[in-house]
C-alpha positions in Angstrom: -133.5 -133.9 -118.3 -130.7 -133.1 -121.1 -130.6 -137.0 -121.5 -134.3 -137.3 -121.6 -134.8 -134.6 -123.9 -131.9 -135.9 -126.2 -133.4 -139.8 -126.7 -136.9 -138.1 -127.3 -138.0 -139.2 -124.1 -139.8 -135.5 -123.7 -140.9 -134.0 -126.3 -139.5 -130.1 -126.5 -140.2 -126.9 -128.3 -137.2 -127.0 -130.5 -138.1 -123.0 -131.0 -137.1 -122.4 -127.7 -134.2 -123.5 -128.4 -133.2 -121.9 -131.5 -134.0 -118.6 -129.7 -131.4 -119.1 -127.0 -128.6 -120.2 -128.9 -129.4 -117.2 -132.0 -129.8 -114.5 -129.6 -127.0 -112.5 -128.3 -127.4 -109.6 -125.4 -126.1 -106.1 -127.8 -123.6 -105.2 -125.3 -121.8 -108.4 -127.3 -122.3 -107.2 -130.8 -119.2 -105.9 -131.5 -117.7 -109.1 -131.4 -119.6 -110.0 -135.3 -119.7 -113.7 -134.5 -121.2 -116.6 -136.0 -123.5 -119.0 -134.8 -123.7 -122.2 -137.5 -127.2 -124.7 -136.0 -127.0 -128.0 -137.5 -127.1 -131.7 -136.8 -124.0 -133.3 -135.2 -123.2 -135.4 -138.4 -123.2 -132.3 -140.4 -120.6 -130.2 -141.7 -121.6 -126.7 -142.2 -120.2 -124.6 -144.5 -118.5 -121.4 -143.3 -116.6 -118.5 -144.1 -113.0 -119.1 -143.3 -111.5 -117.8 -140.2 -109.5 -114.9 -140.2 -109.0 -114.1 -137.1 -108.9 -115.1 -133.5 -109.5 -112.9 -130.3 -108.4 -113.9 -127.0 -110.4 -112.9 -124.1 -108.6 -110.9 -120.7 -108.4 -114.3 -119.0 -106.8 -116.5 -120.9 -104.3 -119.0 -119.1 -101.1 -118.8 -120.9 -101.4 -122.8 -121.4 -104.1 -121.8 -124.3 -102.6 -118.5 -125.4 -99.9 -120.4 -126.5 -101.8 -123.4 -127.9 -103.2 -120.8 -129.7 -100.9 -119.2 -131.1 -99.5 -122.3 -132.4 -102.6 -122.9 -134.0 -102.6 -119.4 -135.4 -99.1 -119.8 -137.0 -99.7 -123.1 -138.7 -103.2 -122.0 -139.9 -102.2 -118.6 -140.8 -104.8 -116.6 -139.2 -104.5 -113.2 -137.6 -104.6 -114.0 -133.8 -105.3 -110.6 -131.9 -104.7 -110.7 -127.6 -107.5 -108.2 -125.8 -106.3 -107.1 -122.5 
């Protein structure tokens, strides 16, 4: 259906789709995240990153791909347990 949908194969109510990916439950709102909506061959244009939160259940493969990352792109990387 993706695949249909994707090659215009069915036509879709793009709305619908907005709504899902620019709505966010409130018990998730203290997390002040950013959603940028664009075409794959575009580059938005964001704010820069200032920090990273890991989540409870990170696997210490990523934590310390992460924090890798974090170093070389000097941004605050903060570990929530």
């Amino acid at each position: 259906m993706i695949f249909a949908m994707s090659n215009g194969q069915i036509e879709t109510d793009k709305t619908q789709y907005l709504r899902l990916y620019l709505t966010k439950n409130k018990k998730w709102e203290y997390q002040r995240e950013w959603r940028l909506i664009g075409g794959a061959e575009e580059k938005p244009i964001a704010p820069k990153i200032t920090a990273i939160y890991l989540g409870k259940n990170v696997t210490e493969e990523n934590k310390k791909k992460m924090f890798e990352y974090c170093k070389e792109m000097q941004i605050k990387l903060i570990e929530r347990k």
